[in-house]
C-alpha positions in Angstrom: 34.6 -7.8 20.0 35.1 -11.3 20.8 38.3 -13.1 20.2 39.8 -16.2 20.7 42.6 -17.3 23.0 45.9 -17.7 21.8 47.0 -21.8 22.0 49.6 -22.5 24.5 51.1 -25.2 22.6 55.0 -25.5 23.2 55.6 -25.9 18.8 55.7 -22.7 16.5 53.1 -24.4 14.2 49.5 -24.4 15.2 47.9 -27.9 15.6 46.0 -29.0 12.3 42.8 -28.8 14.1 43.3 -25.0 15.0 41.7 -22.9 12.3 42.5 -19.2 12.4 39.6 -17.0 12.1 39.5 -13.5 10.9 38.1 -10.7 14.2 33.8 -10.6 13.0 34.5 -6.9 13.2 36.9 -6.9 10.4 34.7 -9.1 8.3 31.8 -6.9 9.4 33.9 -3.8 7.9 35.3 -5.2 4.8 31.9 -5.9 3.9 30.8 -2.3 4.7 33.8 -1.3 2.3 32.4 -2.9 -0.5 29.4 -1.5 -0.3 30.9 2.1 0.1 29.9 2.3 3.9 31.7 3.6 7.1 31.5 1.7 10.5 29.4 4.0 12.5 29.0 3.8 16.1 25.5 3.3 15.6 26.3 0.2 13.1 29.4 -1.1 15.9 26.3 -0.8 18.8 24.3 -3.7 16.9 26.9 -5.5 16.2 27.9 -5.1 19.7 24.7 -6.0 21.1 23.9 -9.0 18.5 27.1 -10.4 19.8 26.1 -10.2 23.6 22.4 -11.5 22.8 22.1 -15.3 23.8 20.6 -17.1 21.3 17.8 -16.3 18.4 16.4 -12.4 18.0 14.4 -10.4 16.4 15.2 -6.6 15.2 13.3 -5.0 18.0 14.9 -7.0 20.6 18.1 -5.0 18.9 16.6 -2.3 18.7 15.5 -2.1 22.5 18.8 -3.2 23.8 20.6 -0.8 22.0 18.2 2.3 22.7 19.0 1.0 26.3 22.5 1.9 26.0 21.7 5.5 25.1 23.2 5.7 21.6 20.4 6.8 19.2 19.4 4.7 16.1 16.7 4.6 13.8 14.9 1.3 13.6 16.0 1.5 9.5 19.9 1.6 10.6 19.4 -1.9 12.8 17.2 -3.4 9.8 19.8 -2.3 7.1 22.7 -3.3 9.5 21.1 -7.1 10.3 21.1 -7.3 6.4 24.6 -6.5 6.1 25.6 -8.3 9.1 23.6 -11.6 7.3 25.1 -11.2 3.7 28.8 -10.7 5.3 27.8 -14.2 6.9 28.0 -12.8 10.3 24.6 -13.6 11.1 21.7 -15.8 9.5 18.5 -16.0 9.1 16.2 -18.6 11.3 13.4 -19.9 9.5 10.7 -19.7 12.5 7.7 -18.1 11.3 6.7 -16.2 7.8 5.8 -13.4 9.6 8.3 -12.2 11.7 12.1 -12.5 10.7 14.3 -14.2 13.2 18.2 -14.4 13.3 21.2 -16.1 14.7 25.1 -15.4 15.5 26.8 -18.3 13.6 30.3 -16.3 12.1 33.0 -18.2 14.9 30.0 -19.9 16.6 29.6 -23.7 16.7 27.0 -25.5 14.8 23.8 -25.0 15.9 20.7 -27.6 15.2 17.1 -25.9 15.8 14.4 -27.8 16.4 11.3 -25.1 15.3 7.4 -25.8 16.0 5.5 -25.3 12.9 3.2 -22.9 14.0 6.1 -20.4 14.8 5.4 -20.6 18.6 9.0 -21.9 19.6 12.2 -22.6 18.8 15.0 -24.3 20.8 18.5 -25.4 20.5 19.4 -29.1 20.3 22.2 -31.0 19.8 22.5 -34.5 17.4 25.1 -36.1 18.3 27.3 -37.1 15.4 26.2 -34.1 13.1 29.1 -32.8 12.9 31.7 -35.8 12.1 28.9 -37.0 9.4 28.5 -33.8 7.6 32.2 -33.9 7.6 32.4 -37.2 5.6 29.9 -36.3 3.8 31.4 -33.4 2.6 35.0 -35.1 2.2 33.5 -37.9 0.5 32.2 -35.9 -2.5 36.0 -34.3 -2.4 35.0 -31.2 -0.2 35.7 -30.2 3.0 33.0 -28.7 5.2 32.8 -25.0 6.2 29.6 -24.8 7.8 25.9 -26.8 8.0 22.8 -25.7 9.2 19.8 -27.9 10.8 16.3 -26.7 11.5 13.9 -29.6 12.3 10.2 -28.6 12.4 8.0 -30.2 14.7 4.5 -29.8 15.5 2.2 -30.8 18.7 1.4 -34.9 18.7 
């Protein structure tokens, strides 16, 4: 799994800016304890492969990927493993179309701002600048401090 380098910084104490986060592979488990699970290699596959996707996926593009790597899984393993990955916060859901459900790394992942078309054709990245600093005063200004925001614009043709 992914980590994150180590700060070179000469001081014993990290900087107040550097937030440690816990390995996604040890939040992914600890929520598979509670539910009385086991990490499979089947279940550490599509967690694998969600992690070396670029950008938004289905469940088939999962499911093809990891079929491509030669470990067996059923198609009901990757579903019921994207809904654990989503409620341990690992992954989320992208509204896009009612149909078809789409999905998004976001645990140790920046921000991310969609802009969607309404008629569930597309879906791109974009980035507002200041998003971040003003949900950050938002937040603080209401005596909270900010652990996450999502934006999804939807747009349709002019």
């Amino acid at each position: 799994m992914p980590g994150r380098a180590a700060s070179s910084a000469p001081s014993d104490a990290p900087p107040p800016s550097l937030q440690v986060v816990e390995p996604l592979c040890a939040v992914f488990r600890r929520k598979l304890r509670t539910e009385g699970l086991k990490y499979t290699p089947e279940r550490a596959q599509v967690l694998d492969t969600i992690v070396r996707h670029d950008g938004i996926f289905e469940a088939d593009t999962i499911i093809e990927k990891v079929k491509g790597t030669g470990i067996r899984v059923s198609k009901a393993t990757v579903y019921r493993t994207i809904k654990l990955l989503q409620e341990a916060g690992v992954i989320q859901r992208v509204l896009f179309d009612g149909e078809l459900a789409h999905y998004q790394l976001v645990y140790g992942q920046s921000p991310r701002q969609l802009m969607v078309q309404v008629d569930g054709s597309m879906a791109i990245e974009v980035e507002v600048p200041g998003l971040d600093a003003l949900c950050r005063e938002v937040a603080a200004s209401r005596g909270f401090r900010l652990s996450g925001y999502r934006l999804q614009v939807f747009v349709e043709k002019a």
